[in-house]
C-alpha positions as a Markdown table, in Angstrom:
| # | Residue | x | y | z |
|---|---|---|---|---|
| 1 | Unk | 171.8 | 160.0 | 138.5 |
| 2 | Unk | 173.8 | 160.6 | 135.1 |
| 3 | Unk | 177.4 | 161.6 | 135.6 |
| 4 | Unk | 177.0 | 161.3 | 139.5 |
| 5 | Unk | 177.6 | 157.8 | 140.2 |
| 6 | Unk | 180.5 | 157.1 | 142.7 |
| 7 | Unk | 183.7 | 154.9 | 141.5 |
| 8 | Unk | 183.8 | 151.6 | 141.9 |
| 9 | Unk | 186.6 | 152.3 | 144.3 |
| 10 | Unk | 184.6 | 154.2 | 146.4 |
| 11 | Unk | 181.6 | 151.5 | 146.2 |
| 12 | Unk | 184.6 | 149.1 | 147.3 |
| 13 | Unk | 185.5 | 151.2 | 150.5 |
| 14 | Unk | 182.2 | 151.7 | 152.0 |
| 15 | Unk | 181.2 | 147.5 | 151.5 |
| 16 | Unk | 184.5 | 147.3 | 153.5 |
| 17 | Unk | 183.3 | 149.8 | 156.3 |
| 18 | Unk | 180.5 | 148.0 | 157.1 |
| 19 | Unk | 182.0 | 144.4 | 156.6 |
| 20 | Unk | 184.9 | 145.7 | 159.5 |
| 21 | Unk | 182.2 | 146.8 | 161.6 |
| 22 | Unk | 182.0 | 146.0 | 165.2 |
| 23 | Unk | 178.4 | 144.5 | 165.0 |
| 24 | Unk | 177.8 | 140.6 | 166.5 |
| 25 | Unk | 175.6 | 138.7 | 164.6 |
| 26 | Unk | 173.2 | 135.5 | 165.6 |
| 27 | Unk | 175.6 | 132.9 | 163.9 |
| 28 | Unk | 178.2 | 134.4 | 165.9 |
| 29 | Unk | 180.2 | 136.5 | 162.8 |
| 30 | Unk | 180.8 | 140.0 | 163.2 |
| 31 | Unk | 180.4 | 142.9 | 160.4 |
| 32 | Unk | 177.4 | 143.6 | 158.0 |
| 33 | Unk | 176.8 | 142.7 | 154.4 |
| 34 | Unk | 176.2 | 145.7 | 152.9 |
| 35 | Unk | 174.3 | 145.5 | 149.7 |
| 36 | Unk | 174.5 | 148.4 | 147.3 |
| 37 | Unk | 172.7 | 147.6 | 144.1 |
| 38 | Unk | 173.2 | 150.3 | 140.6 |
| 39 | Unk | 172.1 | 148.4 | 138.5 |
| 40 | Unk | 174.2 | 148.6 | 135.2 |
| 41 | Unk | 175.4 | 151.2 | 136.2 |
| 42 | Unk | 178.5 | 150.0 | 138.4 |
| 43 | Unk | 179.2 | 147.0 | 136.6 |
| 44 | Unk | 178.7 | 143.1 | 137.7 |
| 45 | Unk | 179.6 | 143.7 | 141.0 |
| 46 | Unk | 176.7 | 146.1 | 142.2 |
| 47 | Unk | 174.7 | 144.9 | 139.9 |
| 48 | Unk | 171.6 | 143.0 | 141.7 |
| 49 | Unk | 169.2 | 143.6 | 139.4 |
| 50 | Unk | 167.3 | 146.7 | 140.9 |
| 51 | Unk | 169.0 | 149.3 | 140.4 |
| 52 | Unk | 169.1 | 152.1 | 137.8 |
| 53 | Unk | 170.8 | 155.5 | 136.2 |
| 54 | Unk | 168.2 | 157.8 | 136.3 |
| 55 | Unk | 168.1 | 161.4 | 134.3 |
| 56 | Unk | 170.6 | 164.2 | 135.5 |
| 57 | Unk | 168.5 | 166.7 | 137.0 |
| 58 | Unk | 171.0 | 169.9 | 138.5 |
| 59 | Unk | 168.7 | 170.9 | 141.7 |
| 60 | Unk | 166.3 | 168.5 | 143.3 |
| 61 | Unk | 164.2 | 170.8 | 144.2 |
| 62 | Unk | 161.4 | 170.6 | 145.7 |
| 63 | Unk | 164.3 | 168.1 | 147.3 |
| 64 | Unk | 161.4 | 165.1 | 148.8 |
| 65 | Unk | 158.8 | 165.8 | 146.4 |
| 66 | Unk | 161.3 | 165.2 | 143.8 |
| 67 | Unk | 163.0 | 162.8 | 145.1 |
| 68 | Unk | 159.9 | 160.4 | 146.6 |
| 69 | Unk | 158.9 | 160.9 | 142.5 |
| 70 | Unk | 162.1 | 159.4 | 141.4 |
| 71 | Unk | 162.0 | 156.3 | 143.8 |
| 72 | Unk | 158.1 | 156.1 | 142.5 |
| 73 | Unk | 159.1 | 155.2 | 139.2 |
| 74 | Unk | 162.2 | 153.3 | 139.4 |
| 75 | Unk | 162.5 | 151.4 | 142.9 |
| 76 | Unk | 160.0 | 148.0 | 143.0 |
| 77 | Unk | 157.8 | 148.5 | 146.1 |
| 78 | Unk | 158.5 | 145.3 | 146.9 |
| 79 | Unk | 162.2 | 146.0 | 147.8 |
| 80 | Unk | 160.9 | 148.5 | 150.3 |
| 81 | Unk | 161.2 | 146.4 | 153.7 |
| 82 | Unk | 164.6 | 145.3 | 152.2 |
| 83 | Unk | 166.6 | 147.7 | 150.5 |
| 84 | Unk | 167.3 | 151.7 | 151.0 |
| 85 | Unk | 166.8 | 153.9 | 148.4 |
| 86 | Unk | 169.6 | 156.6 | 147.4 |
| 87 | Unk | 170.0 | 159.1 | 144.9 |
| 88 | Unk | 173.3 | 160.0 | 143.4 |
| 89 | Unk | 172.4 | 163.8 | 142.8 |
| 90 | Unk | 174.2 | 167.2 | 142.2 |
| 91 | Unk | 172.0 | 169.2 | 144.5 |
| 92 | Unk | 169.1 | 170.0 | 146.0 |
| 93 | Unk | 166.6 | 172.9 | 146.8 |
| 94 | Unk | 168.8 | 175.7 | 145.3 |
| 95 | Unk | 171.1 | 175.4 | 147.6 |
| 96 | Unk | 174.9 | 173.5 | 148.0 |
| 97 | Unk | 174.2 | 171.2 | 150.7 |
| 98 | Unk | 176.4 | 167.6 | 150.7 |
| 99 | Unk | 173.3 | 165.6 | 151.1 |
| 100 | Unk | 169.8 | 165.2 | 153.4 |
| 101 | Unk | 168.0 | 162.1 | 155.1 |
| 102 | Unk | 164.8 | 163.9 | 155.5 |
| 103 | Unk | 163.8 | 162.0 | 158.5 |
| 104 | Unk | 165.6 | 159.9 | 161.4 |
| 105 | Unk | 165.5 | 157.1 | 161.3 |
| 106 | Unk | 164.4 | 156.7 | 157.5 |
| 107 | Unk | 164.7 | 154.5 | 154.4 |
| 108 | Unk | 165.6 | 157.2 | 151.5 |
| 109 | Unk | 168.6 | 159.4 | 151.2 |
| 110 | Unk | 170.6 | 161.4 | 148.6 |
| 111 | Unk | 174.2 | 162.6 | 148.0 |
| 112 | Unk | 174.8 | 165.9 | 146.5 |
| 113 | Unk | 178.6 | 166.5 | 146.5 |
| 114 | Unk | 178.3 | 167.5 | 142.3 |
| 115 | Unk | 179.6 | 170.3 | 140.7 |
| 116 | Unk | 176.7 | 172.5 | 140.4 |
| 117 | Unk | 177.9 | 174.1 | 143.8 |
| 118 | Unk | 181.6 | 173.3 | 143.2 |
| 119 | Unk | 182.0 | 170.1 | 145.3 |
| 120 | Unk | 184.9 | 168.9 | 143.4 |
| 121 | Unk | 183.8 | 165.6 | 144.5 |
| 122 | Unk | 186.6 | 163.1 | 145.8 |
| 123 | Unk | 186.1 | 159.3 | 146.3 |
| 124 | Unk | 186.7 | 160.7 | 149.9 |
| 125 | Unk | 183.8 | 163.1 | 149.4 |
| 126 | Unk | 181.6 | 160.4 | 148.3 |
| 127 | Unk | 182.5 | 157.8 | 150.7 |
| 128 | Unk | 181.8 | 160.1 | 154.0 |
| 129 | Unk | 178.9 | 161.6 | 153.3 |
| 130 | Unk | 177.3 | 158.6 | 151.8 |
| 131 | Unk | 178.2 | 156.9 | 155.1 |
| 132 | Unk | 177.1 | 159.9 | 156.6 |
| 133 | Unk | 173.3 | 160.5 | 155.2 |
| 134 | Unk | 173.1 | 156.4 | 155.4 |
| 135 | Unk | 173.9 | 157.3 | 159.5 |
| 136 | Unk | 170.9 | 159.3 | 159.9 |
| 137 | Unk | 168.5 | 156.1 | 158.1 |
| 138 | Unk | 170.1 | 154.0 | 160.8 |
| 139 | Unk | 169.4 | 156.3 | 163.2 |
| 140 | Unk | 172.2 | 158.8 | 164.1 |
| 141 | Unk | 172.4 | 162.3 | 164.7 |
| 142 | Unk | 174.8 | 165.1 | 164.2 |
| 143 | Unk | 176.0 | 165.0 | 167.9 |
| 144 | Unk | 175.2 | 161.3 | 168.0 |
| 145 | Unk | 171.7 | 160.8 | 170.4 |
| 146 | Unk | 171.2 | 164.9 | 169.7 |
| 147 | Unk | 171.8 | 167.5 | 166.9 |
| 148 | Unk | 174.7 | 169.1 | 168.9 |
| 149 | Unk | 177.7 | 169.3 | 166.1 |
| 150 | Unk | 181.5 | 169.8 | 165.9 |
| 151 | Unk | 181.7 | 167.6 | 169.4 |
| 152 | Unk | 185.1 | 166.5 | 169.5 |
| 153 | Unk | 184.6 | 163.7 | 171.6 |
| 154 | Unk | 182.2 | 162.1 | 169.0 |
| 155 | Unk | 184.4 | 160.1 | 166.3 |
| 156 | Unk | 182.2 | 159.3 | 163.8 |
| 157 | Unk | 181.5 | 160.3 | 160.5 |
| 158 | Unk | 178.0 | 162.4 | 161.6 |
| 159 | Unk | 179.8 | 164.9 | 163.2 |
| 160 | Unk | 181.1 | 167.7 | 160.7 |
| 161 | Unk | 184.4 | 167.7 | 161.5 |
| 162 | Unk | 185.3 | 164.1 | 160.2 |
| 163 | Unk | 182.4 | 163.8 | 157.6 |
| 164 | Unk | 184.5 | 164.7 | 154.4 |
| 165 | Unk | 188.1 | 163.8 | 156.0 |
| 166 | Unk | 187.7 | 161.4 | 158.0 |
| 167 | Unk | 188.0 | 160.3 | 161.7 |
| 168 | Unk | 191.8 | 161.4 | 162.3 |
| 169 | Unk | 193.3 | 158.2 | 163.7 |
| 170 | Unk | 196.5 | 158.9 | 166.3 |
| 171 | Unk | 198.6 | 157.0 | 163.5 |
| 172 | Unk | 197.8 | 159.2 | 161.2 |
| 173 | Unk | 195.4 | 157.1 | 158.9 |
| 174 | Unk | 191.7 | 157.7 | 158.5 |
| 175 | Unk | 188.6 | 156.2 | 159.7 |
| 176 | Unk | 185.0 | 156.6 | 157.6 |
| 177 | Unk | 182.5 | 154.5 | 159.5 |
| 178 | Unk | 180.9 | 155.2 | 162.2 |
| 179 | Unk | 182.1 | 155.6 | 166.3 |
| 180 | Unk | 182.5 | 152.4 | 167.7 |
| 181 | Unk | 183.2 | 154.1 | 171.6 |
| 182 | Unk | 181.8 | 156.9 | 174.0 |
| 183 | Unk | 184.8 | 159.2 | 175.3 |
| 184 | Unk | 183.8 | 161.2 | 178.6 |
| 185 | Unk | 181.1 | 163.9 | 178.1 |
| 186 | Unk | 182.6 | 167.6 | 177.8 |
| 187 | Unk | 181.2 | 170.2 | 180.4 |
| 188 | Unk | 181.8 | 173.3 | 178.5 |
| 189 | Unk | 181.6 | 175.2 | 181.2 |
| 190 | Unk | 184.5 | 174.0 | 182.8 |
| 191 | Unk | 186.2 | 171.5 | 180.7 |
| 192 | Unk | 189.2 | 169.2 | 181.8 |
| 193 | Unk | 191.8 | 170.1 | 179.4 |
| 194 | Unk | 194.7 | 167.8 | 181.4 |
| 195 | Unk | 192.0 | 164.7 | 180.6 |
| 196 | Unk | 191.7 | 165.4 | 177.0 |
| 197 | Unk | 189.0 | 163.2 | 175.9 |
| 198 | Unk | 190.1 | 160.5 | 178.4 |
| 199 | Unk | 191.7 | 156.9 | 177.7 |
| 200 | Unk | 189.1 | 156.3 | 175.0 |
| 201 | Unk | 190.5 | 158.7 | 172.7 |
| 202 | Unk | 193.9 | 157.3 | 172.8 |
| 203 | Unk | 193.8 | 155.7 | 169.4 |
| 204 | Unk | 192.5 | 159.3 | 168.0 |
| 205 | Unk | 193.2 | 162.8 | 167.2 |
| 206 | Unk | 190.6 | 165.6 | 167.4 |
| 207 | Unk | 189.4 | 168.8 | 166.2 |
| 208 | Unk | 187.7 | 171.4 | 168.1 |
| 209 | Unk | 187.0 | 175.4 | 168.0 |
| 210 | Unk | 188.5 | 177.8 | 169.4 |
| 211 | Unk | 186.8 | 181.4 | 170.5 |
| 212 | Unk | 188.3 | 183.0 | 167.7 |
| 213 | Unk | 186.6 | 180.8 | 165.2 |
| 214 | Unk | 189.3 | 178.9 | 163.8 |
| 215 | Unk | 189.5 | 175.3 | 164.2 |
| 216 | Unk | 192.1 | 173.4 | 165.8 |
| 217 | Unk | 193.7 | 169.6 | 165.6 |
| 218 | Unk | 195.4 | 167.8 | 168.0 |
| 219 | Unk | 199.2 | 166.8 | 167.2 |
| 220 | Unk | 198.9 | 163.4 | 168.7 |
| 221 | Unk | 196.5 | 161.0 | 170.3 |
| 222 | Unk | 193.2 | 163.2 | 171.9 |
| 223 | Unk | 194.0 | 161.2 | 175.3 |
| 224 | Unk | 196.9 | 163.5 | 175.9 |
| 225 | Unk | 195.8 | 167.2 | 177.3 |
| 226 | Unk | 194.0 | 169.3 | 175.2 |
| 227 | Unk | 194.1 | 173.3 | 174.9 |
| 228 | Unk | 190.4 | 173.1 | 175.1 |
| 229 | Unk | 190.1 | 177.2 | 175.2 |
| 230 | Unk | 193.0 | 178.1 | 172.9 |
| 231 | Unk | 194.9 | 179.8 | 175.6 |
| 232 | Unk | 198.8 | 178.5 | 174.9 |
| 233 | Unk | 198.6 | 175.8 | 177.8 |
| 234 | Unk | 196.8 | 172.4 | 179.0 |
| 235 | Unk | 196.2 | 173.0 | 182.7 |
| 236 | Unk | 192.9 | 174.9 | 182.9 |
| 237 | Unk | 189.8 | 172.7 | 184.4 |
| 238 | Unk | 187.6 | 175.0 | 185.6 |
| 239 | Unk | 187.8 | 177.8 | 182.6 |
| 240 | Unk | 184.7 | 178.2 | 180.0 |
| 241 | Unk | 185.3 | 176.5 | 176.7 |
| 242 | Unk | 182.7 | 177.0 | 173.9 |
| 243 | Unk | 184.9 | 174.3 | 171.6 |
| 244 | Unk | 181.7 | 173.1 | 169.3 |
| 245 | Unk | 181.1 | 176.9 | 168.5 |
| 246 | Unk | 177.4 | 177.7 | 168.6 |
| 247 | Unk | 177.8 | 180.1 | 171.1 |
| 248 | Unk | 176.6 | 178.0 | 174.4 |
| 249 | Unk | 178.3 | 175.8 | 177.2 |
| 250 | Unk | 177.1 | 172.8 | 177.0 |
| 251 | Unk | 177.4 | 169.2 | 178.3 |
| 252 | Unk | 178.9 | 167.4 | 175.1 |
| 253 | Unk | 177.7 | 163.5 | 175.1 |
| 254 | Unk | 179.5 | 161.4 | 172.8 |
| 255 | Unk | 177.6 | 158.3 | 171.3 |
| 256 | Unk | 179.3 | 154.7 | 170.4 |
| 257 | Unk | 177.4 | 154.7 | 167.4 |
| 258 | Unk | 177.8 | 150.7 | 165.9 |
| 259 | Unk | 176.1 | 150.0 | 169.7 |
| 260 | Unk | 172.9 | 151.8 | 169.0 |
| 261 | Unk | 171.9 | 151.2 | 165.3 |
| 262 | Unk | 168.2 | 151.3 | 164.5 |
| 263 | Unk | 167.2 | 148.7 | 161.7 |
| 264 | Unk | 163.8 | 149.8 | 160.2 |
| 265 | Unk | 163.8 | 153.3 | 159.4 |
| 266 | Unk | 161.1 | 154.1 | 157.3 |
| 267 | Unk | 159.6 | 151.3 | 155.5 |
| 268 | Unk | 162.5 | 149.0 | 156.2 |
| 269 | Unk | 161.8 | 145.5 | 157.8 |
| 270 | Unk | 158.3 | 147.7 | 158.9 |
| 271 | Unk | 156.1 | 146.4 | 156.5 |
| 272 | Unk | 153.1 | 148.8 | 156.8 |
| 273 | Unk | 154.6 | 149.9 | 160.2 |
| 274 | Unk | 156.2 | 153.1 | 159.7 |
| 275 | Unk | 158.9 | 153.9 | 162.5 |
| 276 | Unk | 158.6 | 157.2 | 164.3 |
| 277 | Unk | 160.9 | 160.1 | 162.5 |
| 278 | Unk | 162.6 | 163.1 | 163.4 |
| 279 | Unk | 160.7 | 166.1 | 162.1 |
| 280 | Unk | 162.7 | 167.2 | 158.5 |
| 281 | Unk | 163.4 | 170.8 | 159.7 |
| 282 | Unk | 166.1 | 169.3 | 162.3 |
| 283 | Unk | 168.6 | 168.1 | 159.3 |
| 284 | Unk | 170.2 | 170.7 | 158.6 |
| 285 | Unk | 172.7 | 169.3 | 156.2 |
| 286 | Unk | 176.6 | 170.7 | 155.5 |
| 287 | Unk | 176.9 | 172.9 | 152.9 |
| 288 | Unk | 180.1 | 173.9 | 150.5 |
| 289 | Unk | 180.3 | 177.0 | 152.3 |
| 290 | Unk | 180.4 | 175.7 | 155.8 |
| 291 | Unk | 182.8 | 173.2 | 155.0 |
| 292 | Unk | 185.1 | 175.3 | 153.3 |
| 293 | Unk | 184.7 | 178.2 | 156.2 |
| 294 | Unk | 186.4 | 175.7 | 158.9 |
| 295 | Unk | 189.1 | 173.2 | 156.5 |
């Protein structure tokens, strides 16, 4: 869309996420070739020839009818079982949420960081939640195999926590991609907070809530113990813990997520087979506000 269009910077960073990627292919290589095509847009670099700039419009709204309307009249149907389709937007159904997927798994998605809602959009903005709404075409949730958020055993760019800054790495850089291990599942009803998130999480920090609301990051590598209930100390095991804050105990389950990617959402490598989606009211997308509430 006009005036929306990520740098070339930030095309460059998420080509890289998926070439680092953790996935084994047939002739024995590892990574995936990402192909992201703008057209003229972007230059000669993600330029393949399909690709376009299509008008601004402030508020997709309604968000798929719009949306399925734009990729009718600029995306060649016979990309479909090849390429995504995305949309560069500003928003979306008068609201200020950072993007939506409308199904999972799924072949269309848009990113709506833009100004309209005061996004202030960042290259770091752009890079995570296009990874992000990409992760729910390939099959991801927001708690990884469910829509359980704000796990902080789940260290992947679909969880709300990291989706805007980043998996915190114990070194202190950032990750953008995806989780590439399953840390032990989190009982909140009695949660080990000597274990931390186990041996898994030693090459990662963490964030988690505490029952006051606010949220909380780990100094140092998320292996070490954990102050899971906000209480001043790291010895409890057997103490209730509501750390994702929707106001339950649950058993968190963490997802390694380059392990379990599903090519062919949508009409992806499907031909006229469609795959089965996830029903549109279940993606509940982060909005300005939300994000700004917790960071």
């Amino acid at each position: 869309m006009a005036g929306r269009l990520a740098s070339t910077a930030a095309l460059n960073r998420i080509v890289q996420i998926f070439a680092t990627a953790p996935v084994s292919n047939p002739d024995g290589t590892t990574g995936i070739r990402i192909h992201l095509d703008a057209g003229s847009a972007a230059g000669t670099t993600y330029d393949l020839g399909g690709g376009n700039e299509v008008p601004y419009d402030a508020d997709l709204n309604p968000a798929a009818t719009e949306t399925n309307a734009i990729k009718a009249a600029n995306f060649n149907t016979a990309r479909k079982a090849i390429f995504y389709y995305m949309i560069w937007g500003d928003s979306y159904d008068g609201g200020c949420s950072s993007g939506q997927a409308f199904n999972v798994p799924n072949d269309t998605f848009i990113v709506t960081v833009g100004p309209k809602c005061s996004w202030n959009a960042t290259d770091n903005y752009n890079v995570g939640t296009f990874v992000h709404e990409l992760g729910h075409n390939l099959g991801f949730k927001h708690g990884g195999t469910d829509n359980l958020n704000y796990k902080p055993n789940y260290l992947s760019v679909m969880n709300y926590h990291f989706q805007l800054g980043g998996v915190l790495k114990a070194d202190g850089t950032t990750y953008w991609g995806y989780s590439n291990s399953q840390p032990t599942s989190i009982n909140e009803a009695r949660p080990s907070e000597p274990n931390g998130l186990g041996s898994l999480g030693a090459a990662y920090k963490t964030k988690w809530k505490c029952p006051n609301g606010t949220t909380r990051t780990t100094a140092g590598a998320a292996s070490a113990p954990i102050d899971w209930n906000c209480d001043g100390d790291t010895t409890d095991s057997t103490t209730p813990a509501d750390i994702t804050g929707d106001g339950a105990n649950s058993i968190l389950i963490a997802q390694n997520n380059w392990a379990n990617i599903v090519f062919g959402g949508g009409a992806v490598g499907q031909g006229t087979t469609v795959q089965a989606k996830t029903s549109p009211a279940e993606l509940q997308e982060l909005t300005h506000e939300e994000w700004m509430q917790h960071h």
